[in-house]
C-alpha positions as CSV (number, residue, x, y, z in Angstrom):
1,X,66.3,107.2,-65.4
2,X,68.9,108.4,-62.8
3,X,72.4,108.7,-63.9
4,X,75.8,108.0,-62.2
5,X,78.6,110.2,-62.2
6,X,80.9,109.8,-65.2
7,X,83.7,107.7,-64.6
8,X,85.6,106.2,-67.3
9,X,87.5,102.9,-68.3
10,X,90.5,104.3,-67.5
11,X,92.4,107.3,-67.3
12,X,91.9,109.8,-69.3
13,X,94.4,112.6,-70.4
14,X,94.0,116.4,-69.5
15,X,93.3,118.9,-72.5
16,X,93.9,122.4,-72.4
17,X,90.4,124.1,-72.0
18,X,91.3,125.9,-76.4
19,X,91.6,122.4,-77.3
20,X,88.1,119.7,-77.8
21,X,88.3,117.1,-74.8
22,X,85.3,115.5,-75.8
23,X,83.1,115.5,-79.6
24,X,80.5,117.3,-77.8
25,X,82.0,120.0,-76.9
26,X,81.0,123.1,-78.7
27,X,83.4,126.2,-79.0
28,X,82.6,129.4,-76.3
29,X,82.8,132.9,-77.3
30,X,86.0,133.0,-75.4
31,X,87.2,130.3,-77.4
32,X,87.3,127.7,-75.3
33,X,85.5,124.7,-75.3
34,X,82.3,123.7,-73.0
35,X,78.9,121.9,-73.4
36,X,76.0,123.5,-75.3
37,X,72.7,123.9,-73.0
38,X,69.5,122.1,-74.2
39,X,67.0,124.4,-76.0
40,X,64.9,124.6,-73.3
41,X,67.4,125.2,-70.4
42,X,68.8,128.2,-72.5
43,X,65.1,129.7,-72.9
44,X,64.7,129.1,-69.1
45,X,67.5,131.4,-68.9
46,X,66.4,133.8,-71.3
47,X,63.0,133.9,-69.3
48,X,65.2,134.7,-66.1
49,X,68.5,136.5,-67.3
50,X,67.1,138.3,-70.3
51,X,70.0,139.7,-72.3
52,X,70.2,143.3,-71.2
53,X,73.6,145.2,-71.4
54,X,75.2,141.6,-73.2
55,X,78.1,140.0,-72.2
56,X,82.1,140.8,-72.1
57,X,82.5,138.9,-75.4
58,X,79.1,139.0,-77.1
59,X,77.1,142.2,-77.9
60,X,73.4,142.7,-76.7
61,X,72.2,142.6,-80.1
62,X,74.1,138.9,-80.4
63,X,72.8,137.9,-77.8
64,X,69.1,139.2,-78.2
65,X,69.4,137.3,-81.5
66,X,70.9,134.0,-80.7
67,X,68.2,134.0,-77.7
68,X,65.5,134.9,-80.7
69,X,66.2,132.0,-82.8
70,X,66.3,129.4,-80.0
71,X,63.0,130.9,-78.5
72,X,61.2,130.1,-82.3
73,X,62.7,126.5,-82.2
74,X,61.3,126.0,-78.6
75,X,57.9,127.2,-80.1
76,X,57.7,125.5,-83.3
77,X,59.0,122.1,-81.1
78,X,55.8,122.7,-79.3
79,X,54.2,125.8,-78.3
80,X,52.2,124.7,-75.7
81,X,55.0,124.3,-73.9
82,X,56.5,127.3,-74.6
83,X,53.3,129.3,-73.4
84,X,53.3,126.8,-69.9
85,X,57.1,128.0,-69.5
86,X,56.0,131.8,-70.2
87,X,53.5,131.9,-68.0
88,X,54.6,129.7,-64.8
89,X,58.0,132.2,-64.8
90,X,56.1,135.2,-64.7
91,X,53.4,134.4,-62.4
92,X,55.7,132.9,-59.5
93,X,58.1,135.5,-59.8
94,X,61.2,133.9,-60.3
95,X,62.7,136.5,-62.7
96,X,63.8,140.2,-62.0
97,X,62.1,141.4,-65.3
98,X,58.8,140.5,-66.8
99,X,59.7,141.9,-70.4
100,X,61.6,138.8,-72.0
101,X,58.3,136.7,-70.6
102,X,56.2,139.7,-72.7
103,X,58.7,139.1,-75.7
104,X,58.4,135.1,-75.4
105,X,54.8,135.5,-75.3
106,X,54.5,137.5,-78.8
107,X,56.1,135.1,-80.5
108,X,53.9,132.5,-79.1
109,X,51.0,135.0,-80.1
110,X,53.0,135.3,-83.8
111,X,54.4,131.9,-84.6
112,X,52.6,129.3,-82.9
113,X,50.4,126.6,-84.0
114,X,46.9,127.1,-83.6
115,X,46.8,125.6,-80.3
116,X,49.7,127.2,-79.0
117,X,48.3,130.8,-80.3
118,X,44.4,130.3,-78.5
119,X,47.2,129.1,-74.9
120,X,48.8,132.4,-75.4
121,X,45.7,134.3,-76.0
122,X,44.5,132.2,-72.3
123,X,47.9,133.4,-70.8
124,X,47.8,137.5,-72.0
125,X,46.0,138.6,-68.7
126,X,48.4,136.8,-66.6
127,X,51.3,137.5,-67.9
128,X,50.3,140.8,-68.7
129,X,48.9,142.0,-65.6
130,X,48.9,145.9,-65.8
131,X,49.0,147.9,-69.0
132,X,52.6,148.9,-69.6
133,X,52.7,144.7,-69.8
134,X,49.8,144.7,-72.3
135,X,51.5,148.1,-74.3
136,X,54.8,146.2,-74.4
137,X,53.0,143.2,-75.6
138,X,51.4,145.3,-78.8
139,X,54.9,146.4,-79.5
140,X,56.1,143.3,-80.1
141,X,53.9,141.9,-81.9
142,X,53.3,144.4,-84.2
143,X,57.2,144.3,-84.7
144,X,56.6,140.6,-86.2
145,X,53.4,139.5,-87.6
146,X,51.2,142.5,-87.0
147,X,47.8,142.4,-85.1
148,X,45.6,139.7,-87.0
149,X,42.8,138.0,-85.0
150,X,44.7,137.1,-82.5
151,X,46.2,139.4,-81.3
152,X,42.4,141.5,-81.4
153,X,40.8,138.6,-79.4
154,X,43.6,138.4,-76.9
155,X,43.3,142.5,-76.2
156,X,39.1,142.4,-76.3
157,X,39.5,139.8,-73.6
158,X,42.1,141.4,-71.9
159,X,40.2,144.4,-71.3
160,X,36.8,143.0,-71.1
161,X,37.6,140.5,-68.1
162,X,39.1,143.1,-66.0
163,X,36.9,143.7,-63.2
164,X,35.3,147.3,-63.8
165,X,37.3,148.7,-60.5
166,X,40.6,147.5,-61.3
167,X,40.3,148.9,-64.7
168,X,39.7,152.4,-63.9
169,X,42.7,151.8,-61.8
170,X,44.7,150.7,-64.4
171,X,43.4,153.6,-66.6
172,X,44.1,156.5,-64.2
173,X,47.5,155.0,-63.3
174,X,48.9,154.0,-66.9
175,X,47.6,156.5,-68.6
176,X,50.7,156.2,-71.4
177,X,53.4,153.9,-71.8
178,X,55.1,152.5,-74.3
179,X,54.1,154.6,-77.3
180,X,50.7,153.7,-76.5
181,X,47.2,155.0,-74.4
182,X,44.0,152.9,-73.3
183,X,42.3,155.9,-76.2
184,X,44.5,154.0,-78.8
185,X,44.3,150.7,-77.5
186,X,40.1,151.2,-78.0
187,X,40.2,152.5,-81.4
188,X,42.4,150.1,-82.8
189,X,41.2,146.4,-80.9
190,X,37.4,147.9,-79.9
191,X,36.3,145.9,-76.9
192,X,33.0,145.0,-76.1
193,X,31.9,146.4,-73.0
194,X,30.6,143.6,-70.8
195,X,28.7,146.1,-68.1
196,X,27.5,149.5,-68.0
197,X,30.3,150.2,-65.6
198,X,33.2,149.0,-68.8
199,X,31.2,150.8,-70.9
200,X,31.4,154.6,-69.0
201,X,34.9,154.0,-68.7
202,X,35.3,152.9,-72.2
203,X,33.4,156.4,-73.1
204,X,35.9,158.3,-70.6
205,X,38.8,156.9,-72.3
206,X,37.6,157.5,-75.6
207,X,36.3,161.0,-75.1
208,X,38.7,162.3,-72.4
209,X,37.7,166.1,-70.9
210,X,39.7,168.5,-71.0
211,X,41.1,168.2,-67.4
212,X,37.6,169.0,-65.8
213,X,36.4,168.3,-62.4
214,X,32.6,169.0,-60.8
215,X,32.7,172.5,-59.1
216,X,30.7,173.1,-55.6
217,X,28.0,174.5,-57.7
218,X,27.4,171.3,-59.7
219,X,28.2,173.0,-63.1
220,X,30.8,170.9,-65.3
221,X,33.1,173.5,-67.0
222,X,35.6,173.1,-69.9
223,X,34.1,170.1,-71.6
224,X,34.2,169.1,-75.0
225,X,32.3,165.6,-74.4
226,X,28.5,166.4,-75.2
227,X,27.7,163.4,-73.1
228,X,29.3,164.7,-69.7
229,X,26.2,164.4,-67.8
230,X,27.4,160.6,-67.3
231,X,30.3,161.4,-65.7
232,X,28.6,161.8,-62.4
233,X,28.6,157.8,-62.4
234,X,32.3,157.2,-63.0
235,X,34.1,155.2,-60.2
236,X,35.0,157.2,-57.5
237,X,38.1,157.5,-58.0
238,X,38.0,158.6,-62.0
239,X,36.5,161.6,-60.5
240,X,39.2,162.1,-57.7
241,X,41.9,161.9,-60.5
242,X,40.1,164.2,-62.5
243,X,39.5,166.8,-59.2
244,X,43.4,166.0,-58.3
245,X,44.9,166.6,-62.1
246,X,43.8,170.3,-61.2
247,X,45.4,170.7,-58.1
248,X,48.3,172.9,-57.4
249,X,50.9,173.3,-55.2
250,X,48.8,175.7,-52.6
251,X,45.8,172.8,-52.9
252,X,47.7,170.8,-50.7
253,X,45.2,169.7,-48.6
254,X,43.0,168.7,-50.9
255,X,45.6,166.5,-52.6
256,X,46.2,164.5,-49.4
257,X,42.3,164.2,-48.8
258,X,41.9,162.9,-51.9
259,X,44.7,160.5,-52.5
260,X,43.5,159.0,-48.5
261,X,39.8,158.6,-48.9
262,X,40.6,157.1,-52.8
263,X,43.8,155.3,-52.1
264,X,45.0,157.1,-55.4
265,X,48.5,156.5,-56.4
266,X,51.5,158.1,-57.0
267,X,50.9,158.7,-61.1
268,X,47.7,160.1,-60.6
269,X,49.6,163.3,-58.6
270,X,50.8,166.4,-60.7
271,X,54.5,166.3,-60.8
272,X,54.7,169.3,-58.2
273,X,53.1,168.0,-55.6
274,X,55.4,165.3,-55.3
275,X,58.1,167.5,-53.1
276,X,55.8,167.4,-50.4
277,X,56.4,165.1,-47.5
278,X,52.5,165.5,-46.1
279,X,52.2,164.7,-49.7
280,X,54.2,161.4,-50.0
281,X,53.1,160.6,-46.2
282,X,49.5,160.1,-47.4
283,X,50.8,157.8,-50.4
284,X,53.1,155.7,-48.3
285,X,49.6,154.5,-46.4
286,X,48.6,152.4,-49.1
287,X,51.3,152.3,-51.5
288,X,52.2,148.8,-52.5
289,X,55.6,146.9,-51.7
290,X,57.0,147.6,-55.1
291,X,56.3,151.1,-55.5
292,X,57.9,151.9,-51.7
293,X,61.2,150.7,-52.5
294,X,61.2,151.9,-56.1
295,X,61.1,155.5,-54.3
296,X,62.7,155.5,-51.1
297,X,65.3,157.6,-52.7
298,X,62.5,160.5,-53.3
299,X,60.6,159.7,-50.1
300,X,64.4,160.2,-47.9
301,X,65.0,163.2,-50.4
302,X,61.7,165.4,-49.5
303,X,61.9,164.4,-45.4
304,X,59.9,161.7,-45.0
305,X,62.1,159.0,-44.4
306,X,65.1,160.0,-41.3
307,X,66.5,158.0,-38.8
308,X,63.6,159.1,-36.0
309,X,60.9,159.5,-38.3
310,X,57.6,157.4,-38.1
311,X,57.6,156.6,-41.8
312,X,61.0,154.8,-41.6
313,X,59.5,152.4,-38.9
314,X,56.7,151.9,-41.2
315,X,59.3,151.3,-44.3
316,X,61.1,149.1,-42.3
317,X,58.0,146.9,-41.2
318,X,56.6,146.0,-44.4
319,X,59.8,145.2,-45.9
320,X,58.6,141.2,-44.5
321,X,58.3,138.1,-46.5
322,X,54.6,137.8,-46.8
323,X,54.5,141.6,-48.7
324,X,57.5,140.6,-50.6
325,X,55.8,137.5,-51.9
326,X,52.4,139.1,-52.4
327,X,54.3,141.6,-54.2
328,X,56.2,139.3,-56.7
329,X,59.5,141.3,-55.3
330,X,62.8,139.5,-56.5
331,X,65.9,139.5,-55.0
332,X,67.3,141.5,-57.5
333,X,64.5,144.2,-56.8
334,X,65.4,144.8,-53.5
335,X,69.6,144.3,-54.2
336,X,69.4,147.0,-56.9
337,X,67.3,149.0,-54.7
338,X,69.8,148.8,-51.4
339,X,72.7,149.9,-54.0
340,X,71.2,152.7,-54.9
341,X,69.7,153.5,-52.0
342,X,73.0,153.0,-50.1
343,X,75.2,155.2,-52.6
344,X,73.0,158.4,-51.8
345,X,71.8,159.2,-55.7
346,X,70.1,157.3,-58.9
347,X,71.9,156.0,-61.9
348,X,70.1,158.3,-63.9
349,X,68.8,161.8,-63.3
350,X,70.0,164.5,-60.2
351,X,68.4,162.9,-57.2
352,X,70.7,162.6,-54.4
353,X,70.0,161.9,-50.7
354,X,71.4,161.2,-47.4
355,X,71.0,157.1,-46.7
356,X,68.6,156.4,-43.4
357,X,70.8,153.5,-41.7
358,X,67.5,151.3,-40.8
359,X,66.5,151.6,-44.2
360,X,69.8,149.9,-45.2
361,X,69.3,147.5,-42.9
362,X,66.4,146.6,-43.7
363,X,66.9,146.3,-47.3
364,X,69.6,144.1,-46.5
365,X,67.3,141.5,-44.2
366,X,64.7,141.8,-47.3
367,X,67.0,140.2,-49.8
368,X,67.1,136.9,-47.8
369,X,63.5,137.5,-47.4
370,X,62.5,137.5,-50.6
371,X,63.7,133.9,-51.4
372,X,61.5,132.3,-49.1
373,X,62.4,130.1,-46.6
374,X,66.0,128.4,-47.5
375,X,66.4,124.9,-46.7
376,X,70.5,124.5,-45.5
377,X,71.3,121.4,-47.6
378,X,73.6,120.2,-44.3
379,X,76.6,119.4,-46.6
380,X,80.5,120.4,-47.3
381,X,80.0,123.2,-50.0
382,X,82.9,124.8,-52.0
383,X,81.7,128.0,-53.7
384,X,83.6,128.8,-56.9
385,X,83.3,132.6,-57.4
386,X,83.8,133.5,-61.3
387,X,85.5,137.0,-61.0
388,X,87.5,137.3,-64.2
389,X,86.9,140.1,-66.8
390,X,83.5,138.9,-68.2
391,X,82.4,138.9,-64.9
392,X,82.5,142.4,-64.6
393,X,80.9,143.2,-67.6
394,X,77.0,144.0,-68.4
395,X,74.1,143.9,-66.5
396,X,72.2,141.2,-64.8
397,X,68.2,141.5,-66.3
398,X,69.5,144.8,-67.2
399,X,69.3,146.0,-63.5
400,X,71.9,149.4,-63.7
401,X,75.1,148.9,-62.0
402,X,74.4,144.8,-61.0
403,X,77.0,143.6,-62.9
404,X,77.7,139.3,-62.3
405,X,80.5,139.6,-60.2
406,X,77.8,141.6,-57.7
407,X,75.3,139.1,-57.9
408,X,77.5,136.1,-56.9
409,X,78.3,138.1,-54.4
410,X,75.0,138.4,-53.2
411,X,74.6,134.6,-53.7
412,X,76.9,134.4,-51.1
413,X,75.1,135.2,-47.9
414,X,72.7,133.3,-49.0
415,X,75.5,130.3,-49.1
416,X,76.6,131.9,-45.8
417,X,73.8,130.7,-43.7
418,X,74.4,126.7,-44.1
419,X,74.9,124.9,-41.2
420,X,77.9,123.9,-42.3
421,X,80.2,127.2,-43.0
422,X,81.5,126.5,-46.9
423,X,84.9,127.6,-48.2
424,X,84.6,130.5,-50.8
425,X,87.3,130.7,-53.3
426,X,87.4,133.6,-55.9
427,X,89.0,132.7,-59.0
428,X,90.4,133.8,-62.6
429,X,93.7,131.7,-63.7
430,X,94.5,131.6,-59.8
431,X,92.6,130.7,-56.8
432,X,92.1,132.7,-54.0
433,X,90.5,132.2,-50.3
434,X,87.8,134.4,-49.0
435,X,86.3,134.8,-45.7
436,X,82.6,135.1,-45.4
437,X,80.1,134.5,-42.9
438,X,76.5,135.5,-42.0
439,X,77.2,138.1,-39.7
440,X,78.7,140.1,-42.9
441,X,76.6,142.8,-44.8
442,X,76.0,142.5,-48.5
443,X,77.6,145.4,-49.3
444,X,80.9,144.6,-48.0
445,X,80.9,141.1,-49.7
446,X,80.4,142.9,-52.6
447,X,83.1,145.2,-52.0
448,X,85.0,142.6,-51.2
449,X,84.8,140.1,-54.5
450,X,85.5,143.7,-56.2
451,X,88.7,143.9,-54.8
452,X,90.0,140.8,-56.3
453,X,92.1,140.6,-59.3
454,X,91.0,140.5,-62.8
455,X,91.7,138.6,-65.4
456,X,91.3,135.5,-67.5
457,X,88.5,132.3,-66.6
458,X,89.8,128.5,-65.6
459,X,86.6,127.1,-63.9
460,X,88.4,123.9,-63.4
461,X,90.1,125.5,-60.3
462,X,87.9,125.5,-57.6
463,X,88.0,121.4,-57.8
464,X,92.0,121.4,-58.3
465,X,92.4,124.1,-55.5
466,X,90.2,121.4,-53.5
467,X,92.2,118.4,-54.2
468,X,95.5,120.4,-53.7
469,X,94.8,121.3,-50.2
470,X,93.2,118.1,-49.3
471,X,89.4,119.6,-49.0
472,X,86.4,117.4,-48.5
473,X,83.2,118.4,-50.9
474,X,80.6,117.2,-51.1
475,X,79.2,119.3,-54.1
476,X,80.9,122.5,-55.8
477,X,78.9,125.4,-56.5
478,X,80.3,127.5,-59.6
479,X,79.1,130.8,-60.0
480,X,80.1,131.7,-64.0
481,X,79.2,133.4,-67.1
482,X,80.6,129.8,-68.9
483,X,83.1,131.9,-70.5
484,X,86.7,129.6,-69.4
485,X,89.2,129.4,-72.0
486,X,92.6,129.8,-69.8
487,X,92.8,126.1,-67.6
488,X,95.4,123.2,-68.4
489,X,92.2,121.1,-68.1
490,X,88.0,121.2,-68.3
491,X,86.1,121.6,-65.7
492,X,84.3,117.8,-65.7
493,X,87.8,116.1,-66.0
494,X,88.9,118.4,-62.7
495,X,85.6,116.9,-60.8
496,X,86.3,113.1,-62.2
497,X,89.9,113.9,-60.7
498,X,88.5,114.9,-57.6
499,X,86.1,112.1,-57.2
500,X,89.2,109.2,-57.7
501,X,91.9,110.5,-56.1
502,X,89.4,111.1,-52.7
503,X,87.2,108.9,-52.9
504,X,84.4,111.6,-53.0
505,X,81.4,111.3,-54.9
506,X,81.5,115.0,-55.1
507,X,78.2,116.9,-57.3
508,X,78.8,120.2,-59.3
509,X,76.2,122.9,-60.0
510,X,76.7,125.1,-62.3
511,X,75.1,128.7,-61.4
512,X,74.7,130.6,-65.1
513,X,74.8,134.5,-64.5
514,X,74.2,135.2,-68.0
515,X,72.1,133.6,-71.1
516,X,74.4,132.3,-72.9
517,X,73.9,129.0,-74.4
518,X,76.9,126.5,-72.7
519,X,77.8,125.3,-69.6
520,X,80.7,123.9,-67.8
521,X,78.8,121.2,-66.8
522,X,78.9,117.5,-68.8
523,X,75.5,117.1,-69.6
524,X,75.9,112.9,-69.2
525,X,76.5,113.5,-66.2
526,X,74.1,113.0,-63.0
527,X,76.2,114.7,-60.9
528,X,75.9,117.6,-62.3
529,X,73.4,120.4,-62.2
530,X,72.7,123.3,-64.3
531,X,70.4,126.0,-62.8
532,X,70.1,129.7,-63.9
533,X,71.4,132.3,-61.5
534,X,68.4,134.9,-59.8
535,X,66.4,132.4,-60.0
536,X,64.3,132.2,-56.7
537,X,63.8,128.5,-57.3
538,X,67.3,127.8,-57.7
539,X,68.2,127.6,-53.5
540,X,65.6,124.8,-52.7
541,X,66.8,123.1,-56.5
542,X,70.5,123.2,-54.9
543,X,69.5,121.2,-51.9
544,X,67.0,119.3,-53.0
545,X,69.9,117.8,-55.7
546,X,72.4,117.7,-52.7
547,X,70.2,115.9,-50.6
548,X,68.8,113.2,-53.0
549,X,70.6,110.0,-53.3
550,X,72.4,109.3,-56.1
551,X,71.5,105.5,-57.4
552,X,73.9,103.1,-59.0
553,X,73.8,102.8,-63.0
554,X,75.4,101.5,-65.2
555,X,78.5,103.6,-66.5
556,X,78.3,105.8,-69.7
557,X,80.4,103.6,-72.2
């Protein structure tokens, strides 16, 4: 049933944000007073946001356990669901992080009913598509209820449906994360192998050489397995790694010829081979999307990467839309990586190098790529720009340094690019204009929204600022953590203001930057709109509740 906006019987008197306007208003950590989110609206967030770093007013570990106990009730309220939620978040890509998917999925594995256990079992190999997934996903559950028969079906099949090639992949590449190696993973869970070609590879695993390779004479040296003579039949590229793990810093040339004819990746190199540029020339030929701008710091750092090289057109190339989405790359991937990348050294560690301009560039074009392609919803925005205290606190999916005020700042070029050019106002307990357009770089948004003054929340003034200066909305787009306390009035009574005293049937959607569990946003009203911010599904959500008529209903007594 569609919903029309909220209007009243009559006129209703302004509260103070500290005090309740309404009996279903619940209390923010701030300590003023908002809506609670749904169950399942706050696990969306969860799914997308995580709760890495925490919030201004909430610790990590608060959060991590209010987010704990709602996850169980969306479970136990039915697990299926839960496990459909899981799984369609992680496969389309439309969160920065895969672990709170992993953690969501344990307790599904630990808690569920019957049915919803056997779904999760179903859902392991796609939500836990390489190893460190699956090692994180042991972790967890063994933190809960253990690893009962479950949990051992779900890791036999895991490993037993692998195709034979991709798993020797997996095995040279993750060789140990997460506490864990493929060796322990067999001992413990013992797979079946399905072919002769999963069981070599189980036998590798589980009786690993020590660091042998064939020499030119055909004699295997420095064995301990008694059954080496099968080795000779290990993929390809198993016996590359193992020639490779020998390598040294004058074997060069071997290194590259291997790493080209086997494709092998970067983890399979000995650490100091990897301050050659010949070295990371021949990985950059086939290294996946992800893995190139997760180390274009290093690749700039040894040579490769300069403002006339070769490799820096190449960079530049594949940074399109069709790797990006073949690559599950968020947003957030490619903003973190252009901050880093454009401040010259890591977060952690010594690493420093000079930035290539194009690179910058074209780390810049990629973040709009990676959302797709954006429908302009054609109407008069207002974007509401949190930038109070909170808002410069924590991390956003525990990215380093991508704190919320940076990511609504990034929101807003993709904002910038409507046909119709909206009005940006920052806001704390005073509103103030900015000037944005398309032709802008991210950066200097960002630097921008910095700039501005800090202090405390009243997300009721982007609709009073509008009605003040006689603005026309359409809709208001609120970029938040939730956390307003400071306002002479609520947010929904600033929007049913609006909407009488212009005549307006203006919309609001809420953008959450954090997972908290309340919103701004009066849930009886269908005018509003709640969505969770990072999400790549959230742009096309916006317009497709812009553009979508609102229908007549009866008013909410």
């Amino acid at each position: 049933m569609t919903r029309t906006p909220y209007a009243g019987h009559g006129p209703r008197v302004t509260r103070p944000q500290m005090e309740q306007a309404r009996p279903d208003q619940v209390l923010n950590k701030a300590g003023g007073y908002v809506f609670q989110i749904g169950p399942w609206d706050r696990f969306l967030r969860f799914l997308i946001l995580g709760t890495e770093g925490g919030t201004y007013y909430a610790a990590e570990q608060e959060i991590t356990r209010d987010n704990y106990h709602n996850v169980l009730a969306c479970i136990k309220s039915d697990g299926k669901r839960a496990v459909q939620l899981v799984e369609e978040i992680s496969t389309s890509g439309r969160a920065p992080k895969n672990t709170p998917a992993i953690f969501a999925l344990a307790l599904c594995l630990s808690y569920g009913n019957v049915p919803a256990k056997w779904a999760a079992v179903r859902a392991v190999p796609k939500v836990c598509r390489i190893p460190t997934h699956l090692f994180q996903l042991l972790n967890y559950c063994k933190e809960h209820r253990g690893h009962g028969l479950v949990m051992r079906t779900a890791i036999q099949t895991w490993y037993q449906n692998a195709p034979a090639e991709q798993l020797a992949l997996h095995m040279i590449k993750y060789r140990q994360r997460e506490g864990w190696t493929h060796a322990d993973v067999l001992r413990e869970f013992k797979p079946r192998p399905p072919t002769d070609e999963h069981d070599l590879l189980f036998h590798y695993i589980a009786h690993p050489p020590d660091e042998v390779y064939p020499h030119n004479d055909g004699v295997h040296r420095g064995c301990r397995d008694p059954e080496w003579e099968r080795k000779a039949s290990l993929p390809p590229n198993v016996q590359a790694f193992m020639e490779l793990r020998s390598a040294s810093v004058a074997d060069t040339g071997r290194a590259i010829r291997l790493i080209t004819e086997h494709r092998l990746p970067r983890e399979c190199l000995p650490t100091e081979l990897l301050n050659d540029a010949k070295v990371w020339e021949a990985l950059l030929a086939d290294m996946p999307v992800t893995a190139m701008i997760r180390n274009l710091g290093k690749m700039t750092d040894v040579g490769l990467l300069s403002r006339t090289s070769g490799a820096t057109q190449t960079v530049v190339e594949r940074l399109n839309s069709e790797r990006l989405r073949r690559g599950r790359v968020h947003p957030i991937q490619v903003l973190s990586a252009m901050a880093t990348y454009a401040q010259g050294h890591g977060f952690r560690g010594k690493l420093s190098w000079t930035p290539v301009p194009q690179i910058i560039d074209a780390l810049d074009a990629a973040f709009y790529e990676s959302f797709g392609n954006l429908t302009p919803t054609g109407k008069r925005l207002v974007i509401g720009l949190d930038v109070s205290s909170s808002m410069t606190w924590g991390e956003i999916a525990g990215v380093p340094g991508l704190t919320p005020v940076m990511g609504e700042a990034a929101m807003c070029m993709i904002h910038a690019r409507e046909t119709i050019p909206p009005h940006y106002l920052a806001f704390t307990t005073t509103p103030s204009m900015m000037q944005i357009t398309a032709r802008q770089r991210l950066d200097d948004v960002q630097r921008l929204l910095q700039s501005r003054q800090f202090g405390g929340t009243d997300c009721a003034l982007p609709m009073q600022w509008a009605l003040a200066n006689k603005i026309e909305a359409d809709a208001f787009i609120v970029y938040t953590d939730n956390e307003t306390w400071a306002g002479r009035g609520h947010p929904f009574q600033a929007l049913q203001q609006y909407r009488q005293k212009t005549g307006i049937n203006a919309r609001l959607i809420v953008v959450a930057m954090t997972a908290t569990e309340c919103s701004i946003a009066d849930p009886d009203d269908g005018g509003m709109l709640d969505v969770v911010g990072f999400d790549t599904a959230a742009p096309d959500l916006m317009a497709e509740f812009l553009g979508a008529r609102l229908e007549a209903e009866p008013q909410r007594p």
